[in-house]
N, C-alpha and C positions, 0 to 999 in steps of 0.2 A: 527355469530356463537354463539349457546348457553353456557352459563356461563357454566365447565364442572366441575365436584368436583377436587378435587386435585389428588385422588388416579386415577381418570379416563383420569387427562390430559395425552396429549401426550409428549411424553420423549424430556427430553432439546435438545438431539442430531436432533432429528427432527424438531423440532420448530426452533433452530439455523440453519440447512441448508435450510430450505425453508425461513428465514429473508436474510441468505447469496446468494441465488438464485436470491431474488427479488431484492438486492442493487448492485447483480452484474451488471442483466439484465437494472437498472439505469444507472450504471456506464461507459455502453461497449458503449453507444454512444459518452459520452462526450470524454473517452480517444480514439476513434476511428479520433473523431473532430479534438482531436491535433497530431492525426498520432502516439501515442503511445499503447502499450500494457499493458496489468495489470502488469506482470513481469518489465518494464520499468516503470511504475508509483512508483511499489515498489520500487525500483531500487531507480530512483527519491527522494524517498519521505524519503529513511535509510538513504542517504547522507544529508541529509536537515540539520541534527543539526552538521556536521562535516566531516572531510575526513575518509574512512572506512582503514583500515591498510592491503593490502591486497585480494584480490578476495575470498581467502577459506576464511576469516574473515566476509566477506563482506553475501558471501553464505547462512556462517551459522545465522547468523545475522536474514537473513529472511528467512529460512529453502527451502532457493532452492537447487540444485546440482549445485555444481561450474562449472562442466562442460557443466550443457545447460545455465549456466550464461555467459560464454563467449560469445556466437554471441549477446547477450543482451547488453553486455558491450560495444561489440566492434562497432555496432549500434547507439548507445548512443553516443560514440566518434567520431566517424564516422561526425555526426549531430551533434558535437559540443557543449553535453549539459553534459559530463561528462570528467575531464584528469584521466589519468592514467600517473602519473609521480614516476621513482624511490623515495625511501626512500632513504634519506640521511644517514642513519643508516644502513640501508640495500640494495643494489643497485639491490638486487635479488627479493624483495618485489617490489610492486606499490602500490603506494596510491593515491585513486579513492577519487575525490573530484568533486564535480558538480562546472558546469562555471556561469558566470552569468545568461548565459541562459537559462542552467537547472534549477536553483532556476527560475527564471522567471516562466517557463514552470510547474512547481512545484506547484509552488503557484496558477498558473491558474487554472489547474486543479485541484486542491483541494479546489479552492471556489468556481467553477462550483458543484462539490461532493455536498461539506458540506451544497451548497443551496435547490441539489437533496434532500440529506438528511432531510429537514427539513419538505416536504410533508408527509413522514413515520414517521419521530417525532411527528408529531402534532396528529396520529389517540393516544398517548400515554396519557394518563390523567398525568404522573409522569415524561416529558423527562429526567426531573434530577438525578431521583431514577435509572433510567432504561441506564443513559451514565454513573453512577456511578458501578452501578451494571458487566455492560460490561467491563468497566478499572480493575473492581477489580479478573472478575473471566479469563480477559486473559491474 
């Protein structure tokens, strides 16, 4: 594609869903591989630095609805890769923590990802400007 002046490119909103179109159409096979979903990878991947306090916590966290976040969760538990254990503080709260498994599970598929990723990295002359740039404007 021809270099296009500035005022002629096309709008960021378009240019980010068609990069978000392409890394999904990436993505769907390798989480299909490990039997999970994008919502379950998300899922997965907010628990990864701790336990979430909570399901609405959890929800909002990664702007799903808490209510089609239940059969996700309970799926998840279900398969053993998330607890849902009361809060000691709160015995009406749970707190959703991943097992070993899930961090397992986690980790796999996200160096499966980040390897994906790295084909679409390389068409970039700046990968560092352009993962700096994305961290900063989301």
């Amino acid at each position: 594609m021809p270099d296009v002046a500035e005022t002629e490119r096309a709008d960021l909103g378009a240019m980010v869903m068609r990069l978000g179109r392409r890394l999904l159409a990436m993505e769907q096979p390798i989480l299909e591989h490990h039997g999970v979903s994008m919502w379950a990878y998300v899922v997965l991947t907010a628990l990864r630095d701790g336990p979430a306090r909570a399901q609405a916590t959890l929800a909002a966290a990664i702007g799903a609805d808490k209510t089609r976040l239940i059969p996700i969760l309970d799926d998840l538990q279900r398969r053993g890769l998330i607890e849902r254990d009361p809060d000691p503080a709160d015995r009406r709260v749970r707190l959703l923590q991943l097992t070993p498994e899930g961090r397992r599970l986690q980790k796999a598929i996200q160096s499966e990802i980040r390897s994906a990723e790295e084909t679409i990295l390389a068409e970039t002359a700046d990968r560092a400007a352009f993962i700096r740039a994305l961290q900063a404007l989301s």
